[in-house]
C-alpha positions as CSV (number, residue, x, y, z in Angstrom):
1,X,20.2,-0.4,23.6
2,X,22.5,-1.8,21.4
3,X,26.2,-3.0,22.7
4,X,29.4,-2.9,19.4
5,X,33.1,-3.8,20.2
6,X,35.7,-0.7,18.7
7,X,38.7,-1.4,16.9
8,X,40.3,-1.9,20.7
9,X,37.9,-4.2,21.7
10,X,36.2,-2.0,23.9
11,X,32.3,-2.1,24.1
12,X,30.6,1.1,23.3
13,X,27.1,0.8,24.4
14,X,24.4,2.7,22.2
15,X,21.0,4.0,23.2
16,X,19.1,3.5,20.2
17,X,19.2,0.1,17.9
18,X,21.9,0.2,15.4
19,X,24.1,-1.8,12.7
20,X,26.8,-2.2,10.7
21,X,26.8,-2.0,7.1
22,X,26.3,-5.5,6.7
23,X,23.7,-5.8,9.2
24,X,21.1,-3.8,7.6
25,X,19.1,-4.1,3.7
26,X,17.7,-2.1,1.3
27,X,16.5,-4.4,-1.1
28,X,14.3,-3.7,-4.4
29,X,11.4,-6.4,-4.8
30,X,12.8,-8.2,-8.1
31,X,11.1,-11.2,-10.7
32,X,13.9,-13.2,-11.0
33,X,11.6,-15.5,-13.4
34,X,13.0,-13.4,-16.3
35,X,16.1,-12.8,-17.6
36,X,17.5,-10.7,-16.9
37,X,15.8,-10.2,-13.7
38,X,13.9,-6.9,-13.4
39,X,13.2,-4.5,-10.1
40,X,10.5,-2.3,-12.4
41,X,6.9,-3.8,-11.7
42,X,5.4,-1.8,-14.1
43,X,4.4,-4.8,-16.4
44,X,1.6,-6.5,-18.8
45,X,0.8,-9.5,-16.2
46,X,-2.1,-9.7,-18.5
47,X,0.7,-10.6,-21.9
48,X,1.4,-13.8,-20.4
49,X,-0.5,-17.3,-19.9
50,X,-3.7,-16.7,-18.3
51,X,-3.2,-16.6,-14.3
52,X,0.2,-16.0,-14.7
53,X,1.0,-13.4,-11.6
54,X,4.0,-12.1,-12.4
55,X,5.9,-12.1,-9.0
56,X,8.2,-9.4,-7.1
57,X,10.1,-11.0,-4.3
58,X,12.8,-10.3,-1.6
59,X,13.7,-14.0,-0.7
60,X,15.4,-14.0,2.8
61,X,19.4,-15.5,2.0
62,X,21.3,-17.8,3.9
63,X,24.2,-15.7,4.5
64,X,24.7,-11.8,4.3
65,X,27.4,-10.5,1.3
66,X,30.3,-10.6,4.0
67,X,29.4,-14.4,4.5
68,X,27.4,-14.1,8.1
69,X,25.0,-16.6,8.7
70,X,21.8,-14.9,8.6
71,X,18.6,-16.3,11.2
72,X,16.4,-13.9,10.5
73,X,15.8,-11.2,8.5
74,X,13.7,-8.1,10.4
75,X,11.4,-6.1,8.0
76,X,11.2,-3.1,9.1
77,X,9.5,-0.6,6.1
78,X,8.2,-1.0,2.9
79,X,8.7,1.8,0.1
80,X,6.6,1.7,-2.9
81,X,7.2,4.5,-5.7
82,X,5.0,5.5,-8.0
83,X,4.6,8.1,-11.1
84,X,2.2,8.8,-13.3
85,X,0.7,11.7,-15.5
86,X,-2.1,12.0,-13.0
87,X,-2.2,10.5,-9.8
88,X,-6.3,9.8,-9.3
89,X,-7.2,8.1,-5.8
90,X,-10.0,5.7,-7.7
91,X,-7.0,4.7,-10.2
92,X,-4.3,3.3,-10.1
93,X,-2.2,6.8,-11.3
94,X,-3.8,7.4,-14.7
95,X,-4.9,3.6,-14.8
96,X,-8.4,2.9,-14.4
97,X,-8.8,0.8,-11.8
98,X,-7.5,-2.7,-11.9
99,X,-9.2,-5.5,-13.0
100,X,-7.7,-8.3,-11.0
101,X,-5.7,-6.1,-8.5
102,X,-2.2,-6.7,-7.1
103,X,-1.2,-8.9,-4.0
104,X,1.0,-9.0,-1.1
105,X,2.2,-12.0,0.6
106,X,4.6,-13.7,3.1
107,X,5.7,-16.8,1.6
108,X,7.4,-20.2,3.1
109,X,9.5,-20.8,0.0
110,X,11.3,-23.8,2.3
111,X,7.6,-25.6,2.0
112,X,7.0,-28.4,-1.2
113,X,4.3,-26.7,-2.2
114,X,5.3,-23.4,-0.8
115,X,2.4,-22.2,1.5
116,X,1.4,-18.3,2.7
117,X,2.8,-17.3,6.1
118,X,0.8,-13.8,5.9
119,X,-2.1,-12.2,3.1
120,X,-0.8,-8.7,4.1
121,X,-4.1,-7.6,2.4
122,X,-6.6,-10.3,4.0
123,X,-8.0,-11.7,1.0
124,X,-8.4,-8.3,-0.6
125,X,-6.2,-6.8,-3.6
126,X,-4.4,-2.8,-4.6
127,X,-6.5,-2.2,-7.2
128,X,-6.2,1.5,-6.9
129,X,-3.9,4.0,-5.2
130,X,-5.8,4.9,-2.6
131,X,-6.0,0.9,-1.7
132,X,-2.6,1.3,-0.5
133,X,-3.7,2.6,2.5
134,X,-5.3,-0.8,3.7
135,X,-1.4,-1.4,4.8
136,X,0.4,1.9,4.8
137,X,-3.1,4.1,7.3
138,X,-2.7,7.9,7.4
139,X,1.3,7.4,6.1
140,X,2.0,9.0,2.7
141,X,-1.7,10.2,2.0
142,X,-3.0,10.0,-1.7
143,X,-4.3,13.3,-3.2
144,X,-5.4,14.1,-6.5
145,X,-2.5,15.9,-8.8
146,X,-2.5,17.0,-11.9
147,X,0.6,17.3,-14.4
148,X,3.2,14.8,-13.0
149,X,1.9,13.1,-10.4
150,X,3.9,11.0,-7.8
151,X,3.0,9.0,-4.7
152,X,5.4,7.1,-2.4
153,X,3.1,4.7,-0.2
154,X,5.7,4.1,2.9
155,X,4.5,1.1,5.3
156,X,6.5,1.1,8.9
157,X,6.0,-2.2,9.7
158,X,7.3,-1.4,13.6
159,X,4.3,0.6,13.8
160,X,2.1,-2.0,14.7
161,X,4.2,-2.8,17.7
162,X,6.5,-5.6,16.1
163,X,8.4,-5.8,13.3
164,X,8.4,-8.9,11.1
165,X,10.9,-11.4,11.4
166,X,11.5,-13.9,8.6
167,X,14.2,-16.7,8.4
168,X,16.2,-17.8,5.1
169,X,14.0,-18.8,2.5
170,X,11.2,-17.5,3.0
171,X,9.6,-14.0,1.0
172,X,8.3,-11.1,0.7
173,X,6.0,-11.0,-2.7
174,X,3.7,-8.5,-4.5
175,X,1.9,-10.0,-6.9
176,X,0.9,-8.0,-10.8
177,X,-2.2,-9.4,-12.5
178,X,-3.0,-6.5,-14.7
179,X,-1.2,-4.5,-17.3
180,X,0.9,-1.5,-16.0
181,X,2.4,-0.4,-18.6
182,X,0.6,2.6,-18.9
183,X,2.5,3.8,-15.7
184,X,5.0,6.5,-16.8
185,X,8.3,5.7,-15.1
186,X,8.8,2.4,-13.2
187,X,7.1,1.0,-10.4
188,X,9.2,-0.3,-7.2
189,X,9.0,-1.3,-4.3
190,X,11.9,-1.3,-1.7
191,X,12.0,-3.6,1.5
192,X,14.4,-2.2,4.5
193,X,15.2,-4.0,7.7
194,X,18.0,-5.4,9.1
195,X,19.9,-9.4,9.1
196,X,20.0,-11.1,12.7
């Protein structure tokens, strides 16, 4: 239950969780390391200096828009969006499978060098769509389409029994490595949760 003040100051007492506009984010996993930034991760990782992961991230802020100081940030879901002209399970849409495969990480960007809080895939990588269920299970199957195809991987991080709490400076990141380009429309991915 959740317990907000009214305009009288009256408590009104709630039976679910809720928040207030500034308590909760949608936020669109961004590489700030170009400018200007992007939000579309459908990229040639593969055009730049070998290794070079090109890097998505939702970095936790010290203080919300409004100016509330934030302790933690909940995660709560993860949206990815994807559309192709075929979406094939072994593929990545129409994209054979990829090489070096994409990864997802918790990062402590407060540490000099920063270090991994969490390898949401254990060591392994997305190299196709179907790999998406290693995080997401039975939510937002893949099937094979033809024409159009589009798949919206949802991960409900609560489903596990806890949501994931992370404090100011430190990240959600999904890691490219291959070349994406042949993706027809962008490639996102969409963090929700709420500031505490």
């Amino acid at each position: 239950m959740t317990t907000l003040v009214d305009s009288s100051g009256n408590p009104i007492t709630f039976p679910i969780p809720v928040g207030r506009p500034d308590d909760v984010f949608y936020k669109l996993l961004v590489d700030a390391s170009v400018s200007p930034s992007v939000t579309d991760m459908k990229v040639n990782a593969l055009a730049t200096s070998p290794d070079a992961e090109r890097q998505f991230e939702f970095v936790i802020p010290a203080t919300t828009p409004e100016g509330r100081t934030i302790a933690y940030a909940v995660i709560v879901e993860v949206h990815f969006n994807i559309l192709d002209s075929v979406m094939t399970p072994s593929k990545f849409g129409a994209i054979t499978a990829l090489a070096n495969g994409c990864t997802f990480k918790m990062i402590d960007g407060n540490a000099s060098p920063e270090t991994v809080l969490k390898d949401l895939l254990d060591g392994t990588t997305i190299s196709t769509i179907a790999d998406f269920s290693i995080i997401t299970g039975a939510e937002g199957p893949i099937h094979n389409e033809t024409g159009a195809g589009h798949t919206a991987p949802d991960w409900h991080l609560s489903d596990s029994g806890k949501a994931i709490a992370l404090k100011p400076g430190e990240l959600l990141r999904f890691g490219v490595n291959d070349d994406l380009t042949g993706l027809i429309a962008p490639f996102n991915c969409m963090v929700h949760g709420f500031f505490c």
